[in-house]
N, C-alpha and C positions, 0 to 999 in steps of 0.2 A: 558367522552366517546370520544374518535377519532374514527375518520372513515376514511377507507383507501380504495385506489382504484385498483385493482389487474388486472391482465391479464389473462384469460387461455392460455396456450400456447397446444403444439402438446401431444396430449394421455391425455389432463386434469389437465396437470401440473399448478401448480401457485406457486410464490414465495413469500414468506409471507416479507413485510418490513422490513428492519435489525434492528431497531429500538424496532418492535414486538418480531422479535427473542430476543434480546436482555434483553427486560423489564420482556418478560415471561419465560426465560429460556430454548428457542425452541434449540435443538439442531441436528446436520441433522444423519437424520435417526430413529429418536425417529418417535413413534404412536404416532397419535394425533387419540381423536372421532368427529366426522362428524356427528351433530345431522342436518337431517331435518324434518322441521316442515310444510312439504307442501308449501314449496318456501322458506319461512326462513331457512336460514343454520345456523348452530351455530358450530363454530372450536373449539375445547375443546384441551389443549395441555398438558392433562393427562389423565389419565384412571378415568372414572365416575364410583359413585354406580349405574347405574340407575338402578336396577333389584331394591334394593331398596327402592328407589324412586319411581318406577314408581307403586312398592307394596302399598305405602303411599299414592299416589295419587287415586289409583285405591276403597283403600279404604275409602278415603276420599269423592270421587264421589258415592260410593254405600249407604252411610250414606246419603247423600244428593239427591240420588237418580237422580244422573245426571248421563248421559253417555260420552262418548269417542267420540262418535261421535257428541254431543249436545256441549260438549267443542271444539273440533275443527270447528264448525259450528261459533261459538259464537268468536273464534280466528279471521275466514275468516273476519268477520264484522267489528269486532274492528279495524283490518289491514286495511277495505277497508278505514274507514274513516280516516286514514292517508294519503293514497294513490290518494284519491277523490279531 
């Protein structure tokens, strides 16, 4: 994993690493997906299944009888103690 440091610039813009564009095949003007996860962003630089996916998840929480909101609770946590 690398990690890179970016800029916002004016309207929200950022420039992704040439490096990045390069390794991933970014090309300008292509969609990318923009997942966030309540402060986690995740840049996606193709089109996801997520409908589903999130079909899969959704059913896999209902088996186990967890909710969406008891997972994103349980996400906040695990992030804090990174963050702590």
């Amino acid at each position: 994993m690398t990690i890179y440091s970016v800029q916002v610039a004016k309207r929200g813009m950022i420039t992704l690493p040439a490096k990045v564009r390069r390794d991933n095949q970014i090309q300008e003007g292509q969609m990318m997906t923009l997942i966030d996860l309540e402060g986690v962003l995740i840049l996606v630089p193709k089109a996801l299944q997520t409908d589903s996916l999130a079909n899969r998840l959704a059913k896999a929480w209902q088996e186990q009888d967890v909710d969406l909101e008891t997972m994103l609770k349980t996400l906040r946590e695990v992030r804090s103690e990174y963050t702590s």
